[in-house]
VEXBA-694844 format. One record per atom (N, C-alpha, C): residue in one letter; x, y, z. Coordinates in steps of 0.02 Angstrom, whole numbers, plus 32768, in hexadecimal, padded with zeros to 4 digits. Last residue first. Example, Ala and Ser with C-alpha at 12.3 -4.5 7.8 and 13.67 -1.06 7.14 Angstrom:
S82827F908162/S82AC7FCB8165/S82858002818A/A82947EE48186/A82677F1F8186/A82947F5B8186/
This chain:
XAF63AB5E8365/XAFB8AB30835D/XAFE1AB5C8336/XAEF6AB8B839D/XAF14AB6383CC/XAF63AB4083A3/XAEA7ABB58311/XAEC8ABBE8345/XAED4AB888370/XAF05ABB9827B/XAECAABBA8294/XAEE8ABB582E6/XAF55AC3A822F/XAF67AC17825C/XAF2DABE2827B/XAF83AC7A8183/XAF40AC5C81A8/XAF60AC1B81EB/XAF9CACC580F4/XAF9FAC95812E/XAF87AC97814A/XAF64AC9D803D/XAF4BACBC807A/XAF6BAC9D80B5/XAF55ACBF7F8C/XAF88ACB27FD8/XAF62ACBD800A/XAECAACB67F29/XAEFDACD27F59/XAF2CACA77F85/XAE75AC787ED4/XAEC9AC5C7EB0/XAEFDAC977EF3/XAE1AAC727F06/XAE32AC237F06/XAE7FAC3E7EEC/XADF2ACE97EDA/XADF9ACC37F32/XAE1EAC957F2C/XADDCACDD7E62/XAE14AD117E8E/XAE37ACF07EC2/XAD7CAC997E57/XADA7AC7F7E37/XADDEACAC7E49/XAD15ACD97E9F/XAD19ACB87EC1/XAD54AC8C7EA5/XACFDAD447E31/XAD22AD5F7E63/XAD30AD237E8C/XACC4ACF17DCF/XACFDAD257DCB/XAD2FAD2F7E0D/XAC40ACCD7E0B/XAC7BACAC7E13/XACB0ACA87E0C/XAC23AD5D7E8D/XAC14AD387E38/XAC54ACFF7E2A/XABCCAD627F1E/XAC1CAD607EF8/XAC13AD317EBB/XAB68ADDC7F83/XAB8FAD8C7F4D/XABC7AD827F37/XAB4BADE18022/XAB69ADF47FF1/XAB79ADB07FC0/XAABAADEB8076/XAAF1ADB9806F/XAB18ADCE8030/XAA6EAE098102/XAA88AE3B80C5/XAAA7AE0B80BF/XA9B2AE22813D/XA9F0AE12814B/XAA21AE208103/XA91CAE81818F/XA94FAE64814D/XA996AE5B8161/XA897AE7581D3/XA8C9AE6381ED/XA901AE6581A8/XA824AF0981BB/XA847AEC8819E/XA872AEB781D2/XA7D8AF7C81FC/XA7C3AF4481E3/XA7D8AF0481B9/XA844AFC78241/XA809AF94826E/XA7F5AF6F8240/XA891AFFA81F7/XA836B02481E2/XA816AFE68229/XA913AFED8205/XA8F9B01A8241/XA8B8B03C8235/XA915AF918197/XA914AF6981D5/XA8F8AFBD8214/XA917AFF18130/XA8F4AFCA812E/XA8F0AFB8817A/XA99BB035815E/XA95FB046814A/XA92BB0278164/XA9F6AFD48153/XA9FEAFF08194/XA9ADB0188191/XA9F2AFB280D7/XA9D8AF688113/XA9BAAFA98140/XAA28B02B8082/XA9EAB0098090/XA9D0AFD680B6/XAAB4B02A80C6/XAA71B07580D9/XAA1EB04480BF/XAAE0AFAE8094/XAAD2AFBE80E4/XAA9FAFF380F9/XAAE8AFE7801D/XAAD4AF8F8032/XAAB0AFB18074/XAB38B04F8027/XAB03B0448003/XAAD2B0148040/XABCEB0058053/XABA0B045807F/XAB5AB0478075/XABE6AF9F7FF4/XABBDAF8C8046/XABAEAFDD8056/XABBBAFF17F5E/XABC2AFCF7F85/XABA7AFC17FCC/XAB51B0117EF5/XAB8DB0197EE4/XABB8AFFD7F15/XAADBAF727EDB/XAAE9AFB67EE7/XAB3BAFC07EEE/XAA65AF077E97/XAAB3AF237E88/XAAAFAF6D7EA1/XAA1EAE8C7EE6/XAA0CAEBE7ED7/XAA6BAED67EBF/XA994AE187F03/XA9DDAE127F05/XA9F2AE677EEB/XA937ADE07F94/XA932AE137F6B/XA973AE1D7F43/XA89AAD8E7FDF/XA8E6AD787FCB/XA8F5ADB47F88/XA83BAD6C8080/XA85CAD878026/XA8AFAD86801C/XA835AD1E80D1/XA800AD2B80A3/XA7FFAD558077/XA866ACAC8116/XA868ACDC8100/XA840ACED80CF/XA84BAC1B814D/XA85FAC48816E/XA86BACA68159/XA7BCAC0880C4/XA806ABE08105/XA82AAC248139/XA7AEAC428028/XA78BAC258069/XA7C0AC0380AE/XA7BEACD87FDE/XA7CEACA07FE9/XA7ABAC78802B/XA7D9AD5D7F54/XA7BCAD447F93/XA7BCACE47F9B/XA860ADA67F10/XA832AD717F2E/XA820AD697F46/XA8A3AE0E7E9C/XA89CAE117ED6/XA84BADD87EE5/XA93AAE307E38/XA910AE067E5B/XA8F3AE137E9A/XA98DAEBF7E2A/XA994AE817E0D/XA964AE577E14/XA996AF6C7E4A/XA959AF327E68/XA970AEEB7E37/XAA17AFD47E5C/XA9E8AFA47E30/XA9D0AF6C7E35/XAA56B0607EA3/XAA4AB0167E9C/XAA21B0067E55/XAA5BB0DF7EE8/XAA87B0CB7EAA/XAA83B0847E8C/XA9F9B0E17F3F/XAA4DB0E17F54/XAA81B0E47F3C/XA98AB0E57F04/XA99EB1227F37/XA9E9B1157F56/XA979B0627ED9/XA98DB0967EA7/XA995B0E07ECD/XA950B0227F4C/XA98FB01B7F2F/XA9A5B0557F02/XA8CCB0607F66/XA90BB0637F9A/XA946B05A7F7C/XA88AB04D7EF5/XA893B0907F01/XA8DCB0907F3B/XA888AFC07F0D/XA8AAAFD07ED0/XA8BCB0207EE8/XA82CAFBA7F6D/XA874AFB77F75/XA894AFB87F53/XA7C0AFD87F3E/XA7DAB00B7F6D/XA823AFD97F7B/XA7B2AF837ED6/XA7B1AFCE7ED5/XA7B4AFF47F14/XA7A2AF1C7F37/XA7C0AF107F06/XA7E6AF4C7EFD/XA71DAF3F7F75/XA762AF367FA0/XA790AF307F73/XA6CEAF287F0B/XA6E3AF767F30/XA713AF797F49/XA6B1AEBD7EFC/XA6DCAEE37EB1/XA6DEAF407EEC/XA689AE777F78/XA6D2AE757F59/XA6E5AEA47F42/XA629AEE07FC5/XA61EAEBC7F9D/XA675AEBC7FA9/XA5DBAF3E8028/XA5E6AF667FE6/XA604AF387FB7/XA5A0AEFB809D/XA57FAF23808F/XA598AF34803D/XA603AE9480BD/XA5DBAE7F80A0/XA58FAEBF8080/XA680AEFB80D1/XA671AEDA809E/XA625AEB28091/XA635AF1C815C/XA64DAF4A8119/XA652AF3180C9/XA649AEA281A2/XA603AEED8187/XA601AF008159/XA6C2AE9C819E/XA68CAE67817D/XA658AE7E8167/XA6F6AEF181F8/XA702AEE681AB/XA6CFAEB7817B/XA6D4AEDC826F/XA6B5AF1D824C/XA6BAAF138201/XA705AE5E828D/XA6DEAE6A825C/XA6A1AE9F825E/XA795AE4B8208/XA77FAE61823A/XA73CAE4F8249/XA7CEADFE8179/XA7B7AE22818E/XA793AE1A81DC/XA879ADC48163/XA836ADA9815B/XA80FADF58174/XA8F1ADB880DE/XA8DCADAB8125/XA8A7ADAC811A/XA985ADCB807F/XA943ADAE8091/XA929ADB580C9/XA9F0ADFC800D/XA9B9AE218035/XA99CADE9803F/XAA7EADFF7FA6/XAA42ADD97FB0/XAA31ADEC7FE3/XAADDAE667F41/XAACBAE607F89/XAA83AE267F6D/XAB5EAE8B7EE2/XAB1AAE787EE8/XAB23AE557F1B/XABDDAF1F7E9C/XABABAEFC7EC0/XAB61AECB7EB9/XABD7AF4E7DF0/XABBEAF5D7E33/XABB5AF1C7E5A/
């Protein structure tokens, strides 16, 4: 399956919220989100700097991926962004494709 990295930060209706019911909740409620798509929660972090969590997760794919940001992001209380991974398997693909490629202006 697939793996997606998740981060962003919270709102701050969201802040409320969390600081009312804690990490290990937010944790468990987004484990519940993933595993409602077909997923599986891998890591999930809290952090200091521009974001304030960081979540990596395996679902079956981008449709998935997407029903949960799209989720999450329309509670008001997160901003989350979606970055897909690539195991270095697959990044040993890449390297060995053809590809043409005009850049522009020549």
């Amino acid at each position: 399956m697939p793996k997606y990295l998740f981060h962003g930060s919270y709102t701050e209706k969201g802040v409320k919220g969390f600081l009312k019911e804690g990490g290990s909740k937010r944790r468990e409620a987004t484990k519940q989100l993933v595993e409602s798509v077909g997923g599986t929660l891998e890591a999930y972090y809290f952090a200091f700097g521009d974001n304030d969590f960081y979540v990596i997760v395996e679902v079956p794919d981008n449709v998935s991926a997407a029903a949960g940001s799209l989720v999450a992001n329309a509670s008001g209380t997160v901003k989350v962004k979606t970055v897909v991974l690539l195991t270095p398997e697959e990044v040993d693909e890449v390297a060995k494709m053809t590809v043409e490629y005009r850049p522009p202006g020549q």
